[in-house]
N, C-alpha and C positions, 0 to 999 in steps of 0.2 A: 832492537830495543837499546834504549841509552841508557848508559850505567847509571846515570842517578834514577833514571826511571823505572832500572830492576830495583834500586835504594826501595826505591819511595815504594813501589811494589809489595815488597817485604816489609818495611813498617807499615802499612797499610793494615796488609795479613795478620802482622801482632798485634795493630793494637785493634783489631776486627775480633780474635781469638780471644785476648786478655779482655775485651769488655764483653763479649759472651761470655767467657768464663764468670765472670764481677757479678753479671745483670741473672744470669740462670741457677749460680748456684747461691744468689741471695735471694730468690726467689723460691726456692727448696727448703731453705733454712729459715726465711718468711712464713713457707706453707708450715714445718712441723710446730711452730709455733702458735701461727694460726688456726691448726685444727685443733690444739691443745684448748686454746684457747676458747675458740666457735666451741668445743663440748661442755665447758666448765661456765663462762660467764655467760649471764641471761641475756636476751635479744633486749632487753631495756637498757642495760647498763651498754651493751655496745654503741645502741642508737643515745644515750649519755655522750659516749665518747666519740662516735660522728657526727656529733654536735660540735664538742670545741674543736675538732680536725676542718669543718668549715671557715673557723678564724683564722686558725693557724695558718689553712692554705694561704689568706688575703696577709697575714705578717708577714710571712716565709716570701712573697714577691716584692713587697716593699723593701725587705733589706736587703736583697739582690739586686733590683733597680735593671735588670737587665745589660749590665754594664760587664757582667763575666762572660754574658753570648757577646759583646761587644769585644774582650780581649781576642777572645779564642777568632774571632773575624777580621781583627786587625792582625797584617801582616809582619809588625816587629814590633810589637807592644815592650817599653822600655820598663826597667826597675819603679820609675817613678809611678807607671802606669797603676802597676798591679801594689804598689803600696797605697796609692789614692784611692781606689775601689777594697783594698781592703778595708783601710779606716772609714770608708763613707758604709760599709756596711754593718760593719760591726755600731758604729755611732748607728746608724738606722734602726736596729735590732735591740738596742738596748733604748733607746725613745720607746718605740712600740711595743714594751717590754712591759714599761710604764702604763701609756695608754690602757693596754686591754687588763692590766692586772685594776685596775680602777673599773671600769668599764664588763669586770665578773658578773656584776651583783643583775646588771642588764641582759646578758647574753643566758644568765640562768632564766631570766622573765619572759624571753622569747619562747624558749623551749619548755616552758612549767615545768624547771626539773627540780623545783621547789626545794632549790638551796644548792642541792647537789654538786652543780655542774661549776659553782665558786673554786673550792679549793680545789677541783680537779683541773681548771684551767689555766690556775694560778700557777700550778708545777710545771702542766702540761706545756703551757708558751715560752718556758726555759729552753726548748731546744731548737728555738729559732737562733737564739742566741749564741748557742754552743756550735747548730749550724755553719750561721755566718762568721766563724773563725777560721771553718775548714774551707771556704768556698773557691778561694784566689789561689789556696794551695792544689786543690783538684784543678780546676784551670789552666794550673800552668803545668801540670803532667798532661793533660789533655792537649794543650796547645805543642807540648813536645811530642804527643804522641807517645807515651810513655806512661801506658796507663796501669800496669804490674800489681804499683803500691796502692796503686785504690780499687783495687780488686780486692787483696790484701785486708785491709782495712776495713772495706764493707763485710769478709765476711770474717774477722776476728771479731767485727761489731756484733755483726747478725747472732755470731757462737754467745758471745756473754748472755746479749742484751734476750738474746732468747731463755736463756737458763733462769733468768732475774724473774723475766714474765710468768713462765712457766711455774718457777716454784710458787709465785706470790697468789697467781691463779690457781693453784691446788690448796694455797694456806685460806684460800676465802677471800682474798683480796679485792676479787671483783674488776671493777672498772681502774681501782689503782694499779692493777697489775699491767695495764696497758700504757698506762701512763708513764710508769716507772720503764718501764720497757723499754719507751722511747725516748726517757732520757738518757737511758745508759746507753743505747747506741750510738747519739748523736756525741757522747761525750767520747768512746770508745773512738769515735771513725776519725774525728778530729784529733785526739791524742796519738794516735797512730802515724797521720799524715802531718802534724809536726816534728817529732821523733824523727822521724825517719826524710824527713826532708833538710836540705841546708839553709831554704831561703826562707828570709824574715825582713818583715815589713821593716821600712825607713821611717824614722817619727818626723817626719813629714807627710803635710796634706798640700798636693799642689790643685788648682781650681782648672790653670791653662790644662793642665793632663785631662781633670774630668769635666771642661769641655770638648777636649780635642775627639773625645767616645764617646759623648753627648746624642752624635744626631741616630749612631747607631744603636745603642742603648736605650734611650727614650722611645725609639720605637720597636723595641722587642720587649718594655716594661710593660707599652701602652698594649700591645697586642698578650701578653701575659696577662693583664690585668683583666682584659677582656672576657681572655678563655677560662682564668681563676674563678671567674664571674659565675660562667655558664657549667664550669665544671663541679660548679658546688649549688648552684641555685636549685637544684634539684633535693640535694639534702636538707637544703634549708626552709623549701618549700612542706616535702614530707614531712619534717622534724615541728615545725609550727603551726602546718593547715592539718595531719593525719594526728600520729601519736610518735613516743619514742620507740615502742614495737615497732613500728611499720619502719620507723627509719633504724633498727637495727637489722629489720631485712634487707631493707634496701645497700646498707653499709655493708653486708657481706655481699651482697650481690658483685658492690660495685669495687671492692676490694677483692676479691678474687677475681674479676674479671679484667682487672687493672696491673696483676700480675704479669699476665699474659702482653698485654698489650704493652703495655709501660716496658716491659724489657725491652721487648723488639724495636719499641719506638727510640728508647733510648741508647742500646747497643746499636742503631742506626746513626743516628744522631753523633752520638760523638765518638765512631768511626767514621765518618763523612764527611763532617762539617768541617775540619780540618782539614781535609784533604781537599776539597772546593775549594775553599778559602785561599789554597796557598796555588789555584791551578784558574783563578779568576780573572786573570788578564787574557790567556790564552784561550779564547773562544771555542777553538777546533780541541783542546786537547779538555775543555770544559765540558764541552757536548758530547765527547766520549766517554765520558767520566759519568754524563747525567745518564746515559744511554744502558751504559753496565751494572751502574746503584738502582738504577730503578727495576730493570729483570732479574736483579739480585731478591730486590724487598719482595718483589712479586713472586719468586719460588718459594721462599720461606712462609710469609705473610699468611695467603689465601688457606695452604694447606694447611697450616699449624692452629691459625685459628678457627678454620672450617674445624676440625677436628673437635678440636674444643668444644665449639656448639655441640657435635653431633654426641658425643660421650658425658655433656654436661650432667643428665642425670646420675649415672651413673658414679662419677668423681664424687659427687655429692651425697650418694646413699654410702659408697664405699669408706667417707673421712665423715661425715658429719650424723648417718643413720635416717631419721626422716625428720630432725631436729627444724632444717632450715629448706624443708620441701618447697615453703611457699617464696624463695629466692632463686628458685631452680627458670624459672623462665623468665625471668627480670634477669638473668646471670647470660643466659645463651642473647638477649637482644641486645645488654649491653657488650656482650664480645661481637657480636654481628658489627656494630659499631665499630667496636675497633678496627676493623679492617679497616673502615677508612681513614680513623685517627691516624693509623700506623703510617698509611699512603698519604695522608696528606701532610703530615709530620716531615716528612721525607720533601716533599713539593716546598715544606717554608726553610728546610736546610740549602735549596738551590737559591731558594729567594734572599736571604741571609746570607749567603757568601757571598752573591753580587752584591752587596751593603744594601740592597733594596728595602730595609726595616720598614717605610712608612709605606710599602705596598704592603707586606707581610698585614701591617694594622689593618688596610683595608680589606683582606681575608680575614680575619679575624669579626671584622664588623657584620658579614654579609653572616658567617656560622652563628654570629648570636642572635640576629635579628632573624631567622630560621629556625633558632631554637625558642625566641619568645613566640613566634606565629605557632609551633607546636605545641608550648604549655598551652597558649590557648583555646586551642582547639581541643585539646584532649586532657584538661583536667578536671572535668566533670564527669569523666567516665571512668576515674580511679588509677590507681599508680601503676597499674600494669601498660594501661594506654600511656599515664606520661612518660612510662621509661619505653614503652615502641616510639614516642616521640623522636626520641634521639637518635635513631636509626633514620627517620626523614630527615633530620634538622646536618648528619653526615654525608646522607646523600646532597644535598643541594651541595654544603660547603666544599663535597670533592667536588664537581664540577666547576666549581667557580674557580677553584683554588688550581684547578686544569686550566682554567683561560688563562689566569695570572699568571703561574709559570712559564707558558709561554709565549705571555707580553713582554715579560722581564728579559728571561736569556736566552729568546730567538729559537729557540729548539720546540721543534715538533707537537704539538699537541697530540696528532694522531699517531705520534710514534711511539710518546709515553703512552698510550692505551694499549698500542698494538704491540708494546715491549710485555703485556704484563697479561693480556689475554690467554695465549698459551696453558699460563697456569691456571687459571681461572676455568679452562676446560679440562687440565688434567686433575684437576682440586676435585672438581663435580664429579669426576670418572672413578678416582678412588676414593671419594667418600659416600658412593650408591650402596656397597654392597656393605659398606660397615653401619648403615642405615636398615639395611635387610635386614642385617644378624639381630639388631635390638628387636624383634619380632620374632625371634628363634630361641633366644637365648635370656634367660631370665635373672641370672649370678651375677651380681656388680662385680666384683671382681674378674671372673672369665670373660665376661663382656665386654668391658675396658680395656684387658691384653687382648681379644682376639681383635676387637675394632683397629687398635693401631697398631699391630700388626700385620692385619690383610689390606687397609688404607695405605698405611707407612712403604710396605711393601711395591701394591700396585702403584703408587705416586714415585717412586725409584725407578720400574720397568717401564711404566708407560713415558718416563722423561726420556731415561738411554734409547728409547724404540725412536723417540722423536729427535737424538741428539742433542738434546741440553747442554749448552756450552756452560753454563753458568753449573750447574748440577756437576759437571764434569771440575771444573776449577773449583767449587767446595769438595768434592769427593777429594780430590788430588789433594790438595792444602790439608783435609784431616788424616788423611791414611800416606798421603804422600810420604812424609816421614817416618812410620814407623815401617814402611817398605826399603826405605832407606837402610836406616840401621838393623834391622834385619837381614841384607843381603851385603852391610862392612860387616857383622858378628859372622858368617859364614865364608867369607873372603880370608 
């Protein structure tokens, strides 16, 4: 091995670590919040507030523009770069700021939240704004690989912003507690990540820069825009064809099940993407790279979210009682889901390092036009059918999104399958008997430790019995170290 490639090696492994570390324990810090919360505020005022969380999705893409997947892709993006993309997002965010604060009085008549949903949006779209200050600053620790302080950041966010929520939802505050929640975060994560960083935009806006990121950007906007589309057309279908109950089931469903998925997809993501990015000329050392990420995603993936399905009850009576029972299988078919999100997430980080952006669009077009042939077919049968919908509408888009990766960079189709089947058999092998036990065992709590446990366990034996290289290099990289300093403390 070449010294820069043990380098890059070992930044690789940190910033893999430090963005697990960011992505899981803000996900923990997310949950105590969120149960606080699921107990306290009513399924109305939730489905309230994933109502304006569907606009916000569609602001929050607009002032990104896809131009910060564009820096992190370009290979030596200059000072002028990331000061042109900051001022064009921040000016973006404060336009759109405007727009929907006028445009209240209509998004409350969609949803008959007869008045309600005005001032709560008006605060609520504050933290696209606050957002887009932090964005160019995360990018460019990401782009170094040097992801520590926005670990850091997200969870000295997560700590306040939860405390803010929490007490306001015990003082009765309702749907403002949510609200408020998440302005103090976005205000927190960006206060952090300027403090503690050196770099500060140039009061200049150059055009040459933000065409020269143009062709990659515009289509990682246009494909964002896309999936922003698909990934909210569901809430906003329930929230104006059902009622605001139904869409505050559906909003915990689809919030806790985005948990799960959303980490892995994004502790993938931007461990990866960077490292592609910078290994894109080099064919042979590309497709080894594609080779390793992919039996990588696939050991963690299958099992963690199989898991998930299989305990879902349970997690749910254990945090929430039988408050949100009727989210309980809308929650296991939207993580089924995820699996493929997570794999296919993974398929547009290789398509995106190649700058291949306006193929990534056309995966994008084939997932929603799959997802509209599902609403249709199954929205007369009630929301349980439309949300299995999305579980077809993932199956078709991984296959497609299997042919395009490898139209784009030459690598295997059948090898990305055959990299990631293994686990898919030892997933099934140790989640049989933790599927038994829910038939034996009737204590949410016992239930839940003994499942992943006796799962956790055989998914560990049946890999070393089979030689998992990959199992064997996360084993080493978590324990490695402290075997180390363990056997200098005894030296």
């Amino acid at each position: 091995m070449q010294p820069n490639d043990s380098g890059l090696k070992l930044k690789t492994a940190r910033t893999l670590k430090w963005n697990t570390i960011d992505k899981f324990s803000s996900q923990v810090l997310y949950a105590v919040t969120g149960i606080v919360l699921a107990n306290v505020v009513s399924k109305e005022e939730f489905g309230i507030v994933g109502a304006i969380l569907v606009f916000q999705a569609f602001a929050s893409l607009f002032v990104d523009s896809g131009f910060s997947t564009a820096l992190i892709q370009r290979k030596n993006p200059t000072d002028a770069d990331y000061s042109t993309v900051f001022w064009f997002n921040l000016g973006m965010s404060i336009m759109l700021y405007v727009v929907l604060w006028f445009f209240a009085p209509w998004i409350d008549g969609i949803f008959h939240a007869e008045g309600r949903l005005i001032p709560l949006s008006r605060v609520m779209f504050l933290t696209f704004i606050l957002n887009s200050t932090a964005i160019v600053q995360t990018n460019r620790l990401m782009k170094q690989m040097t992801v520590k302080m926005i670990a850091i950041s997200n969870v000295i966010g997560l700590v306040v912003s939860g405390i803010v929520g929490i007490w306001l939802a015990l003082c009765g505050y309702g749907a403002w507690a949510i609200v408020w929640q998440s302005i103090v975060l976005a205000a927190m994560k960006s206060s952090i990540l300027w403090l503690t960083s050196s770099w500060r935009p140039r009061c200049f806006f150059s055009m040459s820069s933000l065409r020269s990121i143009f062709s990659v950007g515009v289509g990682v906007m246009a494909s964002s825009f896309l999936n922003t589309v698909f990934q909210n057309i569901y809430s906003f279908i329930i929230g104006a064809h059902y009622n605001l109950v139904q869409l505050g089931n559906y909003s915990q469903a689809d919030k806790w099940s985005k948990m799960g998925v959303m980490s892995l997809s994004q502790v993938f993501t931007a461990s990866f993407l960077p490292l592609l990015s910078a290994k894109q000329d080099d064919k042979q050392e590309y497709a080894r790279m594609i080779a390793k990420t992919n039996r990588f995603t696939g050991y963690i993936t299958f099992f963690s979210m199989g898991l998930l399905v299989v305990s879902s009850t349970q997690i749910f009576h254990i945090f929430f009682g039988t408050k949100w029972d009727s989210a309980v299988l809308m929650f296991q078919l939207l993580a089924l889901r995820g699996i493929f999100t997570i794999v296919t997430s993974l398929y547009n980080n290789y398509i995106i390092a190649c700058g291949a952006s306006r193929k990534y669009v056309y995966s994008e077009i084939v997932k929603d036009l799959s997802t509209v042939l599902a609403i249709v077919v199954t929205i007369p049968f009630g929301i349980t059918w439309l949300v299995a919908g999305q579980v077809f509408a993932g199956v078709v888009y991984y296959f497609y999104a299997l042919y395009l990766v490898g139209k784009v960079t030459g690598y295997s189709r059948w090898a990305l399958v055959k990299g990631v089947m293994p686990y898919v058999v030892l997933t099934a092998v140790a989640l049989t008997p933790a599927v038994m036990l829910s038939y034996a065992v009737t204590n949410a709590w016992l239930l839940f430790i003994m499942q992943v446990c006796v799962a956790g366990g055989v998914y560990l034996l049946a890999n070393k019995l089979f030689k998992s290289k990959i199992q064997e290099d996360v084993l080493e990289y978590a324990f490695g170290g402290i075997r180390r300093r363990l056997r200098k403390s005894t030296n």
